[in-house]
DRENNU-764148 format. One record per residue (C-alpha): chain; x, y, z. Coordinates in steps of 0.02 Angstrom, whole numbers, plus 50000, padded with zeros to 5 digits. Layout:
N
A, X, Y, Z
...
END
This chain:
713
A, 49311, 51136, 51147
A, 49226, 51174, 50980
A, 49240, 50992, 50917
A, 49169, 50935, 51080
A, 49024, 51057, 51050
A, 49003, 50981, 50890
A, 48982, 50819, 50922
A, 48883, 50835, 51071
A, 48782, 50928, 50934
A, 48770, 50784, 50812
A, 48755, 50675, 50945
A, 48589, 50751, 50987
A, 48519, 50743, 50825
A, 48407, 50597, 50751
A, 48541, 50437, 50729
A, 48469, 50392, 50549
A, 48574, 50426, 50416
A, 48504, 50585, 50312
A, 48558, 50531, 50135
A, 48503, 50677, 50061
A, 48605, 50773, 50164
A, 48726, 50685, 50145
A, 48705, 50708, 49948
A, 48695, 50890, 49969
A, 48848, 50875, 50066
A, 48952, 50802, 49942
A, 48879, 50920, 49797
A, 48907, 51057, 49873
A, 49106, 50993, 49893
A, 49071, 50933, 49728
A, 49226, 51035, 49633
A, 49350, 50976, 49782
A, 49273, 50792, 49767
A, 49298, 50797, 49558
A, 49474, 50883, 49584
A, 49549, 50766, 49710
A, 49492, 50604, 49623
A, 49560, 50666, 49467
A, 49746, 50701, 49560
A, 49720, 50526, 49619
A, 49699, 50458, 49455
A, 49840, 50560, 49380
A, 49954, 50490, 49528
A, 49885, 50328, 49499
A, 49948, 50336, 49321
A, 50086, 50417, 49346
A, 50149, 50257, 49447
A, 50081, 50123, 49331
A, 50164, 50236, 49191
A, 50345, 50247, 49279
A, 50310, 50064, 49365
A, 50445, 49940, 49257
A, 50350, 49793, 49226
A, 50382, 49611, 49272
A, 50412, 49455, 49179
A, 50425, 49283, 49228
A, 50509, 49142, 49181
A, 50502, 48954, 49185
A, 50588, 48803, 49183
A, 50533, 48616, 49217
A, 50627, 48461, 49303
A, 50601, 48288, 49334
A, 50635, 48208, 49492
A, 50660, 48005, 49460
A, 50686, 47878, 49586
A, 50840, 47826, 49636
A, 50911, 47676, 49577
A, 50952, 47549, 49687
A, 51121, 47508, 49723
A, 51122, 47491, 49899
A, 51174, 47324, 49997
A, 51013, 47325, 50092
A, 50903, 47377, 49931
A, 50855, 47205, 49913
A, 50796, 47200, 50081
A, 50674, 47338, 50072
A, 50596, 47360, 49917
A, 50441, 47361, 49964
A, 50468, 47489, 50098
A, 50533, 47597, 49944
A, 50661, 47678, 50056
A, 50745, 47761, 49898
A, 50572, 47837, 49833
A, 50610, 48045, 49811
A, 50525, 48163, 49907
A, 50459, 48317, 49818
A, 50436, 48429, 49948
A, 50619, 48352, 49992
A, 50676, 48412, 49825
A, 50585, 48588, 49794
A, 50677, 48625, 49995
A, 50840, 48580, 49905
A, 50821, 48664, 49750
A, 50768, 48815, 49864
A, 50917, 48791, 50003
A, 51042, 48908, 50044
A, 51192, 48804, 49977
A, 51106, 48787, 49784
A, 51061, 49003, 49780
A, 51220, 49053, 49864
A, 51315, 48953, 49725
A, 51200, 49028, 49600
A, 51224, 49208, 49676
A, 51417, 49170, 49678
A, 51413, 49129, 49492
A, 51327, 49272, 49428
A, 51381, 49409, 49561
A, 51192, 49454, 49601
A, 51286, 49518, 49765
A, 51328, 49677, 49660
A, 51185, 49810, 49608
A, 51232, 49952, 49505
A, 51109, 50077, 49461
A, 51116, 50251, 49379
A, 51090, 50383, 49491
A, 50892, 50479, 49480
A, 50812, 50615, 49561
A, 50712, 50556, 49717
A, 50527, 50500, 49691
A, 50522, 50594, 49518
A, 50670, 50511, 49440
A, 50592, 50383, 49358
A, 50467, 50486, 49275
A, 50594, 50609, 49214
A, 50670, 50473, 49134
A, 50508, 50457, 49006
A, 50545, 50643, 48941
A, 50744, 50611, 48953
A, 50867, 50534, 48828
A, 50848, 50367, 48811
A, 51023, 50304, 48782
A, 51059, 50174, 48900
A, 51208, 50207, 49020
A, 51288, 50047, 49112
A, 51447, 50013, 49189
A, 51510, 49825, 49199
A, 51567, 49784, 49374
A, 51644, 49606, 49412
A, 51705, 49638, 49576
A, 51684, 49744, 49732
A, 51707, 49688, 49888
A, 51674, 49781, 50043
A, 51687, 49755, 50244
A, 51547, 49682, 50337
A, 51491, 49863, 50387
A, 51487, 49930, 50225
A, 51369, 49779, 50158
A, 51182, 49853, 50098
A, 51273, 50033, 50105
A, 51255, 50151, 49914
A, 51407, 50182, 49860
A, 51463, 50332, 49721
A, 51545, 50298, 49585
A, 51581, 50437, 49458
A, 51638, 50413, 49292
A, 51782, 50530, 49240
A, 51821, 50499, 49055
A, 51784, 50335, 48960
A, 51908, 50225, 49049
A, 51918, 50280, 49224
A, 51786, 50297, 49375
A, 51804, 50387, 49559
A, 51726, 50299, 49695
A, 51665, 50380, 49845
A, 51570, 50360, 50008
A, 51500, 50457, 50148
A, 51676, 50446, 50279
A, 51792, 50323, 50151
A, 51933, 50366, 50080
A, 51887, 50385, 49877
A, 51973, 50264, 49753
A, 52008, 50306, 49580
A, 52020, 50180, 49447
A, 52024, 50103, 49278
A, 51941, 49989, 49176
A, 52004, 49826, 49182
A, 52117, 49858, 49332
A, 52090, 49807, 49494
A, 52106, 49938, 49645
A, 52136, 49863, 49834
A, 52129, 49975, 49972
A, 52076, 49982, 50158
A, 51979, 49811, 50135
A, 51886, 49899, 49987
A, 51920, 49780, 49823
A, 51866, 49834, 49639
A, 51863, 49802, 49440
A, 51769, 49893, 49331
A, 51751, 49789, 49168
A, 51694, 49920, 49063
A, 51599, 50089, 49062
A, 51471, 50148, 48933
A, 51418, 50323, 49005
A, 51492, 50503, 48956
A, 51586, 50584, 49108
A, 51493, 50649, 49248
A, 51376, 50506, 49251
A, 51330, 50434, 49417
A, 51311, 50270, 49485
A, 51245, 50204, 49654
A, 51346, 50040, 49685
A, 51295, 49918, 49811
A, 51386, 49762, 49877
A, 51222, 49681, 49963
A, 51253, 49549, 50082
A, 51220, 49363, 50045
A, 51069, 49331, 50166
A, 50987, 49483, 50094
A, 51003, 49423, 49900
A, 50951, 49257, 49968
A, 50793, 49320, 50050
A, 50756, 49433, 49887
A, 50799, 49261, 49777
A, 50677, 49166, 49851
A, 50520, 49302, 49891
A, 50537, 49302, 49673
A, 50563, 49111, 49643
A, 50447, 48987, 49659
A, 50432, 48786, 49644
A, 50276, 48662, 49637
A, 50260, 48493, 49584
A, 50160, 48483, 49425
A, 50014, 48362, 49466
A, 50023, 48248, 49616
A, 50163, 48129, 49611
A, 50187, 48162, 49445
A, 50389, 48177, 49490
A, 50372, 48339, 49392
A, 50441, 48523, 49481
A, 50376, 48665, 49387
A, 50495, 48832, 49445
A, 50457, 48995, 49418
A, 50554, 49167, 49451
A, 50511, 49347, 49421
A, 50587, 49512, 49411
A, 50612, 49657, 49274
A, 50748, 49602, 49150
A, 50677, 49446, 49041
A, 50861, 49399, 49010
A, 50912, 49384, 49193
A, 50754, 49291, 49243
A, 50820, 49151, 49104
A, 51005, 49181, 49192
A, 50975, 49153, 49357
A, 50831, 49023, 49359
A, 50950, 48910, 49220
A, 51083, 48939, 49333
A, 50980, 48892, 49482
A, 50923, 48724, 49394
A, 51094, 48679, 49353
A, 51167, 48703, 49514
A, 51015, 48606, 49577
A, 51058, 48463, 49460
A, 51264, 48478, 49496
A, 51209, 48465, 49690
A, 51114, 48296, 49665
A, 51239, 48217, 49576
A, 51366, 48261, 49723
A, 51236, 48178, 49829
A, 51245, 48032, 49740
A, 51431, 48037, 49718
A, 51449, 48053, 49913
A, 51345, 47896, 49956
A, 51414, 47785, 49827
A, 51577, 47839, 49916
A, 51532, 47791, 50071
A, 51450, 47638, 50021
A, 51623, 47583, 49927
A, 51723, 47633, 50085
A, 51616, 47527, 50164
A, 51642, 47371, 50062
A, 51835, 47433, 50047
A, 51840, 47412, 50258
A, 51748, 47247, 50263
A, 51839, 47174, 50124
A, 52018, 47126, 50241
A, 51938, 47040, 50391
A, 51802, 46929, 50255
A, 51987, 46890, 50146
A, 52079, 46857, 50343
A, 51933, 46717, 50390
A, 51923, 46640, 50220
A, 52109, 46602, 50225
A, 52087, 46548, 50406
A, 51941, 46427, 50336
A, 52074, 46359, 50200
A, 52221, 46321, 50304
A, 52098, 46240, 50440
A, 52015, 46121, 50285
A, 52210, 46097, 50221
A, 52254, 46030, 50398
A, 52108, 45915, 50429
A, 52130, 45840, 50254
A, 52299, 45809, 50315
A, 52269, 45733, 50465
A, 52108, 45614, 50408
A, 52131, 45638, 50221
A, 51997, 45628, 50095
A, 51821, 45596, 50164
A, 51665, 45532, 50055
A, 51516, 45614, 50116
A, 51345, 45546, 50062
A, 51223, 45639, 49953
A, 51101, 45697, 50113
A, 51257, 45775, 50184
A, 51312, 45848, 50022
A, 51142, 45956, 50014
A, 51138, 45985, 50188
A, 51315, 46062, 50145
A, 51254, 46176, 49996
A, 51080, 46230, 50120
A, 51206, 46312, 50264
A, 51327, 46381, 50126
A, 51188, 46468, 50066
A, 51093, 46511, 50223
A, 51259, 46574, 50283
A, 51287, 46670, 50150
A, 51116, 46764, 50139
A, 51138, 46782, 50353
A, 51291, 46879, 50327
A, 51224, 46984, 50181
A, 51079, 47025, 50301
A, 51195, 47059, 50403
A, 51291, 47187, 50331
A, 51128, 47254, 50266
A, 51090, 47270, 50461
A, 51250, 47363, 50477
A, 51220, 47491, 50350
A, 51014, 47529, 50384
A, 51103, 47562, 50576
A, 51168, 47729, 50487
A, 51009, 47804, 50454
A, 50872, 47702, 50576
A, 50876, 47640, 50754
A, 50835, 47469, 50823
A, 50655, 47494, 50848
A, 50619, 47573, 50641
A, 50510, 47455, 50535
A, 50624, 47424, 50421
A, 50763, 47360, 50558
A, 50632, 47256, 50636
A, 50595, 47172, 50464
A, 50761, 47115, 50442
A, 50790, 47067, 50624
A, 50624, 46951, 50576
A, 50726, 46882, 50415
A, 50883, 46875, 50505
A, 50767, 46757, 50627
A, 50692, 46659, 50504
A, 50859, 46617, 50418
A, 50936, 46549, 50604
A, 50779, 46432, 50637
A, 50821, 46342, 50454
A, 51001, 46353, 50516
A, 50983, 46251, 50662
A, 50874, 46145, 50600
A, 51009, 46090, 50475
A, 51136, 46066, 50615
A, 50995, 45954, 50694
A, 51006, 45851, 50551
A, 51203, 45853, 50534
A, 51222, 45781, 50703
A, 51160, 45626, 50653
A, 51311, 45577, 50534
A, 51477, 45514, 50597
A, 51590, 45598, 50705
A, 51715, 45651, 50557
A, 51600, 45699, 50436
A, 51518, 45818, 50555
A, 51664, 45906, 50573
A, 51704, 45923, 50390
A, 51553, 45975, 50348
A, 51576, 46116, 50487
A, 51733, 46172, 50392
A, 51673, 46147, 50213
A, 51530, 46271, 50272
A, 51638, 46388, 50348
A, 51776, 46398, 50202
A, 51630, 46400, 50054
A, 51516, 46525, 50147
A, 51638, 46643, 50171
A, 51717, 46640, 50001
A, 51528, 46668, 49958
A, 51541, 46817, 50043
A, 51701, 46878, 49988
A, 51651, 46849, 49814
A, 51501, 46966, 49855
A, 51612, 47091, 49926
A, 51721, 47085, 49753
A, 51562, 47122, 49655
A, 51489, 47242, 49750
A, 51671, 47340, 49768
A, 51680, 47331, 49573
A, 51491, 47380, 49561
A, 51495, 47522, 49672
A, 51654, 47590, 49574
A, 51600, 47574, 49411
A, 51432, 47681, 49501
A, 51566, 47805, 49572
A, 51635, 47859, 49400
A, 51472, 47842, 49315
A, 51384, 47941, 49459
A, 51233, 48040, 49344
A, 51087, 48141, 49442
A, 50916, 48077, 49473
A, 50853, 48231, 49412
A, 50865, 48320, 49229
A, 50794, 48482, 49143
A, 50646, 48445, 49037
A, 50620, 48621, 48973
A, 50765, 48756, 48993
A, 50726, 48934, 49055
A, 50604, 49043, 48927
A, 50510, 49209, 48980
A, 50353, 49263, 48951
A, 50326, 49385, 48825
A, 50194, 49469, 48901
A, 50201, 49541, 49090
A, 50130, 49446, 49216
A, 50027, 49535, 49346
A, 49991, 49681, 49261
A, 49875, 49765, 49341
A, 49847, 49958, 49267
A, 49684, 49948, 49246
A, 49649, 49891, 49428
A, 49774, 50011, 49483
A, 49673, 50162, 49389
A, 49517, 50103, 49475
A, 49582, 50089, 49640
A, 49670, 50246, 49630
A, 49516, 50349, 49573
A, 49416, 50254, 49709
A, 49547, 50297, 49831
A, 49542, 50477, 49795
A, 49352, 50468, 49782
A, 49358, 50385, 49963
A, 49471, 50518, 50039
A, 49377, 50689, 49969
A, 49204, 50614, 50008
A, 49303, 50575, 50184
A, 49378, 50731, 50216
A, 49225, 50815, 50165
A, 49119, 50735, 50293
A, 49272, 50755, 50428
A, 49267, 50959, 50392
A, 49087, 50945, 50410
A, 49092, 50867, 50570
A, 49227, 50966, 50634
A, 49144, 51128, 50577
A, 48972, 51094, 50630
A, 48893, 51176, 50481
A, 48726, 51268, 50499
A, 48592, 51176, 50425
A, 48443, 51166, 50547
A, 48386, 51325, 50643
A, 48373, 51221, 50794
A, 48567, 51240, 50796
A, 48558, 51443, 50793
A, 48419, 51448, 50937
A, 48511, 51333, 51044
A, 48625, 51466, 51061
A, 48472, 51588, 51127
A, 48457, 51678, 50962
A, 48296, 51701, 50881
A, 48284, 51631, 50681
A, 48163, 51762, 50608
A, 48172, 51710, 50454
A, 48234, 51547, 50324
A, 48260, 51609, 50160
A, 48263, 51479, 50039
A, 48412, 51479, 49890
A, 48326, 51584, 49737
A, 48379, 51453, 49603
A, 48340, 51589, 49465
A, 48491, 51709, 49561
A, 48584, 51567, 49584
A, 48590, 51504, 49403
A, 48605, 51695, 49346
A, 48737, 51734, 49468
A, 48838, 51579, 49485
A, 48969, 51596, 49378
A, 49028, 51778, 49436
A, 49200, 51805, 49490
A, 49250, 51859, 49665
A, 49291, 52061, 49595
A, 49116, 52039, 49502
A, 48915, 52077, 49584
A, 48764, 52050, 49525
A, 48690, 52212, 49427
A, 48532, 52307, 49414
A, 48449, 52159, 49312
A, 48484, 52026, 49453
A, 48377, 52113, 49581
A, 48280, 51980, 49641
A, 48107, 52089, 49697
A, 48134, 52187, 49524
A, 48147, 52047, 49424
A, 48046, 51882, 49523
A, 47943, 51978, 49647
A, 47856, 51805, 49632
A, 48022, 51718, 49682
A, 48003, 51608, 49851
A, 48145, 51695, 49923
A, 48042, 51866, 49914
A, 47908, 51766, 49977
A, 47997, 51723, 50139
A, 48055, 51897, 50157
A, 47885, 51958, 50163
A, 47860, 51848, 50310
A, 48016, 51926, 50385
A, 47954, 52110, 50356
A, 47811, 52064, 50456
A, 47923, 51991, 50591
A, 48020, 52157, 50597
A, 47855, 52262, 50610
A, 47809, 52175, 50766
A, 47972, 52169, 50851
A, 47992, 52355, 50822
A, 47827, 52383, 50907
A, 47931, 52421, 51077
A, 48096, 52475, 51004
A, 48133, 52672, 51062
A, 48229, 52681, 50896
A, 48101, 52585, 50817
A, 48126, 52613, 50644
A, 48305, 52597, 50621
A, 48356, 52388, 50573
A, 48549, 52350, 50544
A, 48606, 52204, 50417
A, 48771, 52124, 50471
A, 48826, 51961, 50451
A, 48964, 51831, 50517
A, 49067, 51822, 50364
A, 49072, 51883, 50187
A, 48991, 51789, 50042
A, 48843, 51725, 50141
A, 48690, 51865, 50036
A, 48694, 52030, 50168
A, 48673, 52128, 50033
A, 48555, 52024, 49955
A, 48460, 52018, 50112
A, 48464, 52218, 50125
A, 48410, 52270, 49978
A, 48274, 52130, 49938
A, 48196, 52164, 50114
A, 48214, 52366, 50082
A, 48109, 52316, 49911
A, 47977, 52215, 50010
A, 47952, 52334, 50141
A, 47951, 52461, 49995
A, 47778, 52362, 49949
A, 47702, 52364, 50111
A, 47681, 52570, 50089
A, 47812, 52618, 50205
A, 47944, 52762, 50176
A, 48105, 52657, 50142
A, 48282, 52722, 50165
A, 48438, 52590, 50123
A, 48600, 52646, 50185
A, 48754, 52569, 50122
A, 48870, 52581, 50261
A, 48984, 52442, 50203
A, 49114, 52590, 50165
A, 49260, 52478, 50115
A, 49165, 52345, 49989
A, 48995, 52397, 49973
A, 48908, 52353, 49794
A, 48730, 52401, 49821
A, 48741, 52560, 49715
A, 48783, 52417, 49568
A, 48639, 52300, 49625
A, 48505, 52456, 49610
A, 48589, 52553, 49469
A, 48646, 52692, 49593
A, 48801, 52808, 49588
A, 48930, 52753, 49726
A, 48999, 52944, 49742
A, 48919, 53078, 49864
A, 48886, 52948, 49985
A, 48885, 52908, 50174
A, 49081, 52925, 50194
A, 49062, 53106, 50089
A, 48921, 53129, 50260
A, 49040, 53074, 50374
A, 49178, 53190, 50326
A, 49057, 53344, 50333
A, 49084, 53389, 50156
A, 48879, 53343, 50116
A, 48707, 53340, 50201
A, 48619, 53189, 50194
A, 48460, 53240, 50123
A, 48584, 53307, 49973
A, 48642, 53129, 49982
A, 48463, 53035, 49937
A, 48475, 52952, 49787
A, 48293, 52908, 49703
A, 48279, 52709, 49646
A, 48153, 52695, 49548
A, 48070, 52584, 49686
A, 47906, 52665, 49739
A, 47949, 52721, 49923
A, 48132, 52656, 49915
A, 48293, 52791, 49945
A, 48447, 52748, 49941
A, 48620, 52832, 50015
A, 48773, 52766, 49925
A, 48948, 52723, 50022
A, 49023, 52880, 49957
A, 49232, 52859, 49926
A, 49293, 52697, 49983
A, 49385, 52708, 50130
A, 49521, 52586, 50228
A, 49484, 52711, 50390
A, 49294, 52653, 50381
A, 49289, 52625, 50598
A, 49348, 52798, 50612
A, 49235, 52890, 50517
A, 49079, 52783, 50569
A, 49136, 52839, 50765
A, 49128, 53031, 50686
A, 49008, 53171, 50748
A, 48903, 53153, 50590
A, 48854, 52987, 50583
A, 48721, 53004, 50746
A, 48633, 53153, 50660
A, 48627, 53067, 50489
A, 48527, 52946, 50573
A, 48442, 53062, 50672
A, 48391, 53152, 50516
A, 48333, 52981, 50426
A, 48245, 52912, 50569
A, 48107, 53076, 50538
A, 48114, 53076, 50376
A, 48083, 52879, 50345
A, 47980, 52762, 50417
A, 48110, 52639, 50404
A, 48301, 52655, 50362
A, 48393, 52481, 50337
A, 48572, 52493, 50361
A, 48697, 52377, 50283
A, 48858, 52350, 50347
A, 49022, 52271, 50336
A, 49028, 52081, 50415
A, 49072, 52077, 50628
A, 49199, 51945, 50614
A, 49327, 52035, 50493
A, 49284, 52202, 50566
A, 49190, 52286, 50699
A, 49099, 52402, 50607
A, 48935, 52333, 50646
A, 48951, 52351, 50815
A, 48997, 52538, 50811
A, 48823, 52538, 50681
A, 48733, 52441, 50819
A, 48738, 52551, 50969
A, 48617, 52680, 50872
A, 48488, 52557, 50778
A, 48308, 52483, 50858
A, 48368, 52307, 50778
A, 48502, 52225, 50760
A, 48483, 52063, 50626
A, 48636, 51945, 50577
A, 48620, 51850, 50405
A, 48694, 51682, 50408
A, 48699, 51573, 50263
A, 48653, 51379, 50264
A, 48811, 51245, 50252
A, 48942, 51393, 50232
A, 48959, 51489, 50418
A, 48938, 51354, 50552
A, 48933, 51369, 50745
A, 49104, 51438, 50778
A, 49061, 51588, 50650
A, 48883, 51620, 50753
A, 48973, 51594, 50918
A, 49111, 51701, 50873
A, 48970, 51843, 50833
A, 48874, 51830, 50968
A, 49056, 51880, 51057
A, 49080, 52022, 50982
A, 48920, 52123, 51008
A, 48911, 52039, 51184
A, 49073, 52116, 51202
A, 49005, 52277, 51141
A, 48865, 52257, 51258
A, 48733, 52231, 51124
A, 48579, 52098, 51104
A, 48578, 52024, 50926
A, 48373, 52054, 50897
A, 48369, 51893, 50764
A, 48453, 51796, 50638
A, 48385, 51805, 50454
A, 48460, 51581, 50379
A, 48498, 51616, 50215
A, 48502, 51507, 50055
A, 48431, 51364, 50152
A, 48416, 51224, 50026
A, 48259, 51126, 49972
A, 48206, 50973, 50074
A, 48315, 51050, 50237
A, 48213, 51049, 50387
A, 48227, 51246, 50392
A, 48180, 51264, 50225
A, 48021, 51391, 50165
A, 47902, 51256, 50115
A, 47749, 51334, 50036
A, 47804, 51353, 49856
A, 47636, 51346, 49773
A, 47597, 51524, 49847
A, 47728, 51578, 49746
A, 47679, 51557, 49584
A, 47599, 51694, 49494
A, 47398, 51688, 49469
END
């Protein structure tokens, strides 16, 4: 309810950003603002000083072409259907099958750590012994569940170890020995840590060090189709960036060459299959040539016929390489792919000459047609079989000779220096961060307080303002630096000291105020001085005003009825014994308890012996005729006492007085303070008279602002 209050209060105000408040707001929080960044900043460093920093390494490969040893390379060499892809090649060198083989190799599935206290550990560590403890683990395999979880593992003398986990069974162990046991598998190599020492060991699984591989690795060709992979991978230890990413490069490069190995394998098993039936036909071609020299014996064939013979060898020949060229791009393309159409169009052009040739063989005789048929058919395919031969012994000299189309240019080396490091930006950020939030939370307080600074606020609650009372920057720089056990003495009082002050200026224009509201008060010369809280100038207000009225050449008497932490008999010089609790008790008369201050017209009654019972005695039969007695003898008596909100002392006060005023101070109380006052002497069936804004700040809206009457003549 009070935050709705609130805003609906700042809602009503003018919607243009008051800087200067906002300034004021923000010096005011000043010592919270300068404390909190600075907590930031040591946080800040604190993380950069305990945060391990990060190296990176590098290695670059070149990616050539592959060579061409395919049946149909001849084919398609322009198409360049061998070319390498990079982005082909940085998706293998970051695949699954090359980091799993690296993560096999170097058993990155295994993290062992020393065991720190949480969040602090690692700053600990800075003030601790610096003697590195490690333990060597080369095995430890867990069950699926039990992947990702921390395990224990407790050294117990220099050569043996206790593991243990939350709801396992432990195992105890030595170096160099390996322990089986409900699916649990370990071998501790060796252990360099005095007993006691604790280790958190962790079998993570293999899609989790793949995922953490690859957010740390990195791979970009090195100017565009330059054939040149630059690879990069980062992480704490400089050594084990150089381990993993050489081991990563060389499983890259082991991969391509079984890639190579496995086509060249196919492509001989290939040849290897076709290699029968081509041997089958040209022995079929043989005997059929044997039997027809037989039968018609040897036949003289004229030159024409002789080339004609040699152009369908060789056009057979090159159909039937196409051919099996054709058989092999079927593997990887179908029918309607460029590439198959282009040798369809060959394969085309090669049958027109064909049949062109036979157009021209049927015009020799009858018996050298048909030996030319069979000459073709015996030489084309021992063409072809001869082929077959070379390209069998071809592709197995390629098998055992099988080398990758990629190679390491430049091993793995780290940077020296850290990459990323970012201290200085961290600093920054943090003490901006911490600026950020105090400025924030100061303005969120203010907001949710709804501090008084306008005395539009305090009249919208029916209350009369009868007086602003600017901040005395003399008192303030005087008084400042006072402790909370410490007040301000004789030589601080404001009307003694600066009667020129424009404080004592505005409480002038308050005494006048009071005169005319006491016009038609039947106790018309009795004021009471309460306020909300503590800390926001009562007293200051009490015995300034006392002073001022004092001047006007008025009878003044100034009660201290604050019996539990009243300090005016400090702030005029006074004794505190023999006082109004002394009256109270019956042990004194008042008029023995006048104390003389100096002031022309100005009395003063003391609080007497503190008291923790102050309500009691205040509710006594003595306290009416004290007053009673005062109220003749004075023209005014000003009584100060003790703040409503802790106490309700000022009520009890304010059943006997003509008016009742409450100070409240500007940007400390707010509207739940004034509201919360206003309760307690409505409570008490009482009318607060007026509201005296204290310490109201230059430039505010409420502030007193006619300071060149206050300067001195």
């Amino acid at each position: 309810m009070n935050l709705e209050k609130n805003l609906q209060t700042l809602m009503s105000r003018d919607e243009e950003i008051d800087l200067l408040s906002l300034l004021a707001l923000f010096y005011a929080n000043k010592y919270k603002i300068i404390f909190t960044t600075l907590a930031f900043l040591l946080l800040a460093f604190l993380y950069t000083t305990t945060q391990k920093p990060v190296y990176s390494a590098s290695v670059l490969i070149q990616v050539e072409k592959n060579s061409a040893n395919s049946l149909i390379g001849k084919f398609l060499s322009p198409f360049d259907m061998n070319a390498s892809s990079t982005p082909t090649e940085i998706g293998i060198l970051t695949s699954r099958r090359v980091l799993n083989q690296t993560i096999a190799d170097l058993g990155l599935q295994i993290e062992v750590t020393q065991k720190q206290v949480p969040v602090i550990g690692a700053l600990l560590d800075l003030f601790q012994d610096t003697t590195e403890k490690s333990v060597r683990v080369v095995q430890f395999d867990v069950p699926p569940e039990y992947e990702d979880e921390a395990w224990t593992l407790t050294v117990t003398s220099p050569d043996s170890y206790k593991l243990s986990f939350a709801g396992a069974e432990p195992l105890v162990g030595k170096t160099n020995q390996p322990v089986s046991a409900n699916g649990i598998k370990i071998n501790v190599a060796s252990i360099a840590a005095p007993a006691g020492t604790k280790f958190n060991l962790i079998e993570h699984s293999r899609f989790n060090v793949t995922r953490d591989l690859l957010k740390h690795l990195n791979a970009a060709e090195q100017g565009k189709e330059s054939g040149l992979l630059s690879v990069t991978f980062s992480g704490f230890d400089k050594r084990n960036n150089m381990r993993i990413l050489n081991s990563i490069s060389q499983n890259y490069m082991k991969d391509n060459i079984a890639r190579k190995a496995e086509e060249t394998s196919k492509s001989l098993e290939f040849v290897n299959n076709l290699l029968p039936g081509t041997q089958q036909r040209l022995r079929q071609a043989d005997q059929k040539l044997h039997r027809f020299m037989q039968v018609n014996g040897s036949v003289d064939l004229p030159l024409e016929a002789k080339n004609i013979l040699e152009s369908l060898v060789t056009l057979q020949a090159q159909q039937n390489e196409l051919q099996l060229a054709r058989i092999e791009l079927s593997k990887h393309y179908t029918k309607g792919h460029p590439l198959y159409r282009s040798l369809m169009e060959k394969d085309a052009l090669l049958e027109k000459e064909k049949r062109e040739l036979n157009q021209q063989i049927a015009t020799i005789p009858k018996t050298q047609q048909d030996y030319v048929s069979i000459k073709r058919d015996v030489e084309a395919e021992q063409e072809i079989y001869m082929q077959l031969l070379s390209k069998q012994q071809e592709l197995s000299i390629a098998k055992a000779s099988t080398v990758a189309n990629v190679r390491i240019v430049d091993e793995a080396v780290s940077d020296p220096l850290p990459v990323g490091s970012k201290k200085g930006l961290i600093l920054v950020l943090g003490g901006l961060f911490g600026l950020v939030v105090s400025c924030g939370w100061s303005m969120l307080m203010h907001i949710l307080r709804g501090p008084l600074d306008d005395t539009k606020l305090i009249e919208k609650r029916g209350v009369s303002v009868l007086g602003s009372v600017p901040l005395s920057k003399w008192l303030y720089a005087k008084t400042r630096h006072l402790k909370n056990n410490q007040h301000p003495g004789r030589e601080d009082w404001l009307s003694k000291a600066h009667p020129e002050d424009l404080a004592i200026e505005a409480l002038r224009s308050l005494r006048t105020g009071i005169f005319i509201s006491l016009v038609h008060k039947q106790n018309k010369n009795i004021i009471m001085i309460s306020s909300a809280t503590s800390g926001v100038g009562k007293t200051f207000i009490s015995s300034n005003l006392a002073a001022v009225m004092a001047d006007a050449g008025k009878s003044i008497l100034l009660i201290d009825a604050d019996l539990r932490r009243g300090y005016l008999h400090e702030l005029l010089g006074m004794r505190k014994t023999q006082g109004v609790a002394d009256i109270l008790k019956g042990r004194l008369d008042a008029a023995e308890a006048i104390q003389t201050t100096g002031h022309p017209g100005l009395d003063f009654i003391s609080t007497g012996e503190s008291s923790a019972h102050s309500s009691e005695l205040l509710m006594s039969q003595h306290f009416l005729p004290m007053l009673t007695w005062a109220q003749q003898q004075y023209d005014y008596v000003i009584i100060d006492t003790p703040p409503i909100l802790p106490i309700t002392d000022a009520a009890i006060v304010a059943q006997h007085v003509g008016l009742a005023l409450l100070v409240l101070r500007y940007k400390t109380n707010n509207l739940r303070d004034l509201d919360i006052a206003l309760s307690r002497f409505s409570k008490c069936n009482i009318t607060l008279d007026g509201v005296v804004f204290n310490a109201v700040h230059e430039g505010s809206p409420s502030a007193y602002g006619h300071s060149n009457y206050s300067a001195p003549l």
